[in-house]
C-alpha positions in Angstrom: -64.4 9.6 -44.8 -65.6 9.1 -41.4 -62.5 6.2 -40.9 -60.4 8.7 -42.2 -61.1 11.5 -39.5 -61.0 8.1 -37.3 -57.5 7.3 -38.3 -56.2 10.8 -38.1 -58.0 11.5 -34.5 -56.3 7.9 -33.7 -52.8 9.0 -35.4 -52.8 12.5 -33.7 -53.6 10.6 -30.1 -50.9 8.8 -30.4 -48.5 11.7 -31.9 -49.6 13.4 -28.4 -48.8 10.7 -26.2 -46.2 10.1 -28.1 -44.7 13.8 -27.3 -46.2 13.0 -23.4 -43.6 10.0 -23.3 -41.1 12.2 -24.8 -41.6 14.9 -22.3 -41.8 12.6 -19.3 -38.3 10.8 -20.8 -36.8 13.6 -20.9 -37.9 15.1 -17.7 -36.4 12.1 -15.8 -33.1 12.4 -17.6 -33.2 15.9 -16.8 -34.1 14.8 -12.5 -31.5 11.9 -13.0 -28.8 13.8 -14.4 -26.9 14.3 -11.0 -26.5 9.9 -10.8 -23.6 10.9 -13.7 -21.8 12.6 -11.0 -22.2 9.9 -8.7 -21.3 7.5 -10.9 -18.1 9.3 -11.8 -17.6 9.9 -7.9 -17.3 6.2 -7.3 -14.9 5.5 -9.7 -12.1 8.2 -8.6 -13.3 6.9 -4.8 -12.3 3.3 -6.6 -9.1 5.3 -7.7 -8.3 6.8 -4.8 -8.8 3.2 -2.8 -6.5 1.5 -5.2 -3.9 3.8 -4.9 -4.5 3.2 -1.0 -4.8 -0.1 -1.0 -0.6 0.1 -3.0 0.2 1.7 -0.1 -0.8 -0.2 2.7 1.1 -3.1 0.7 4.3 -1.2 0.9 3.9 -0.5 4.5 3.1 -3.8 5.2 6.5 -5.1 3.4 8.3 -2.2 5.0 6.8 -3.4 8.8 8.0 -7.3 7.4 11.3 -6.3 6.5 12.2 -4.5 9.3 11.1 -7.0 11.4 13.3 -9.3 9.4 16.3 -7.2 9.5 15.9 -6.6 13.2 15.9 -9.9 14.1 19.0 -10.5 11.9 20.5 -7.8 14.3 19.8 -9.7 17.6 21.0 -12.5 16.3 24.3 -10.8 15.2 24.3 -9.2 18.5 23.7 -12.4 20.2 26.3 -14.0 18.2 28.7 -11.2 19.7 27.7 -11.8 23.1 28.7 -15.0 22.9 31.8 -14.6 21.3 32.6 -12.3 24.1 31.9 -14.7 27.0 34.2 -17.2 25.5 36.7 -14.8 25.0 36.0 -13.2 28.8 35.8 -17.1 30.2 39.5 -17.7 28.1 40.6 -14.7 29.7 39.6 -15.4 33.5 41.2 -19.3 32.8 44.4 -17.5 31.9 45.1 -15.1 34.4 44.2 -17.7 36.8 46.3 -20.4 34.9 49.6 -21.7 36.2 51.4 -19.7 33.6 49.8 -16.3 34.2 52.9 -14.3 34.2 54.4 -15.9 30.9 54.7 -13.1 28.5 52.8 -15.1 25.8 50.2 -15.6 28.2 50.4 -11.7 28.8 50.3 -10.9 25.3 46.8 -13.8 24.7 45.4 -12.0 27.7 45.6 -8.4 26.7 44.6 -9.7 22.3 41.5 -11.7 24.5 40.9 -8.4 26.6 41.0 -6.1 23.1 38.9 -8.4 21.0 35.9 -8.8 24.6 36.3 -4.6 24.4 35.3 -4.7 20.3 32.8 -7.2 20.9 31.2 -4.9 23.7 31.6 -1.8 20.7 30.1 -4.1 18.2 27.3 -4.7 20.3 26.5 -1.3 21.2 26.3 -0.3 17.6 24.4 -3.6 16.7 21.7 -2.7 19.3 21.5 0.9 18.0 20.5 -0.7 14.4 18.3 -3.3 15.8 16.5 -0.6 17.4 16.3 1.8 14.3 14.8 -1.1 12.7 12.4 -1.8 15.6 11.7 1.9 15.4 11.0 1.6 11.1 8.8 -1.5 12.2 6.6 0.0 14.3 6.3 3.3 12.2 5.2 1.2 9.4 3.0 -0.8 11.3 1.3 2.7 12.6 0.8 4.1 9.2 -0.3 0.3 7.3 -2.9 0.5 10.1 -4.3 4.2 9.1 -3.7 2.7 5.8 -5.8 -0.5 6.6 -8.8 2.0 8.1 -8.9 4.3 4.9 -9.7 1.2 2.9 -12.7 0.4 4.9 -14.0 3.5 4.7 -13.6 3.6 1.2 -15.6 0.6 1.1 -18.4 1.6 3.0 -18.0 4.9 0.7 -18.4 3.0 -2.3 -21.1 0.5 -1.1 -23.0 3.4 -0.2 -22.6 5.7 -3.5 -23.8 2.0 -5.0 -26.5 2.1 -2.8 -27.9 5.5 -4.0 -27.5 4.5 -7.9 -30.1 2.2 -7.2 -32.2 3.8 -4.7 -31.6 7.5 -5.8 -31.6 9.1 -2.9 -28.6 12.0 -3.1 -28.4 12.0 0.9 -26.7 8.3 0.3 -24.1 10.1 -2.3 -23.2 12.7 -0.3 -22.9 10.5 2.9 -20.4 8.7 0.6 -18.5 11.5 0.1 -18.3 12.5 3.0 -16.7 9.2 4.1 -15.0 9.1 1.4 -13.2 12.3 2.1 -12.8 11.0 5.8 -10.6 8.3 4.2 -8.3 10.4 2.0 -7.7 12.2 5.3 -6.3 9.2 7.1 -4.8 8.2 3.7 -2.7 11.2 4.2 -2.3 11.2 7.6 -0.4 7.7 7.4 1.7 9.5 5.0 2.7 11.4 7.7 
């Protein structure tokens, strides 16, 4: 009998730590429930830095086709330029030619004078659409930059919320929302 109350003294010990260990378990679920929210945190900061990181892709096509098309302008307008030397050189060698006052001559010189006064039109509005481009290059440029800075703060903003998983300290999280709400900011400010 005496193993008996042994066993059951033994089996109601261990029932009570038992419950203890429950207790404690759930007492530390109950302090670590807040790492859910953290946890969720970092993946719509992941979210938000993916959608960033599209867009700092399209601005940085948009600033390399710009630059692309605007070079394609100053070469047209280059190409103009030098059509309309020749054409101002053919001019100045006819009117100083011996046959100056030939009609036909009159009528090559005044074609050559029209075409060098289209070529200098051309240009002007060739140099107005290189410079539109320029102008789309460098906005581009400006907002993949912003772009470019939200992504590192999203980093450190997700490095951080990382950080406090492991650590759990809720000063880290917050710090990483804060950054991360520093980066949506210039996320939207590149947006203009």
């Amino acid at each position: 009998m005496d193993t008996l109350q042994k066993e059951i003294a033994e089996l109601k010990e261990f029932i009570v730590e038992l419950k203890a260990d429950r207790a404690a378990s759930k007492e530390k679920e109950r302090r670590e429930s807040w790492l859910r929210f953290v946890s969720m945190s970092l993946v719509f900061i992941a979210v938000t830095a993916a959608v960033a990181a599209q867009w700092s892709g399209k601005y940085g096509s948009m600033t390399s086709m710009s630059q692309a098309q605007a070079s394609d302008q100053w070469a047209y307008y280059q190409a103009k330029s030098i059509k309309q030397h020749v054409d101002s050189v053919a001019v100045y060698q006819l009117k100083h030619g011996p046959n100056a006052a030939d009609p036909e001559v009159v009528r090559e010189i005044k074609r050559l004078d029209d075409e060098v006064a289209r070529y200098q039109h051309d240009q002007d509005d060739i140099k107005s659409a290189a410079q539109g481009l320029e102008k789309a290059r460098d906005d581009a440029s400006k907002r993949g930059g912003k772009v470019g800075l939200a992504l590192a703060i999203f980093s450190v903003s997700i490095a951080m919320g990382s950080i406090c998983t492991v650590t759990k300290k809720k000063p880290l999280w917050f710090a990483s929302l804060g950054l991360a709400a520093v980066a949506v900011v210039q996320m939207l400010m590149a947006r203009g």
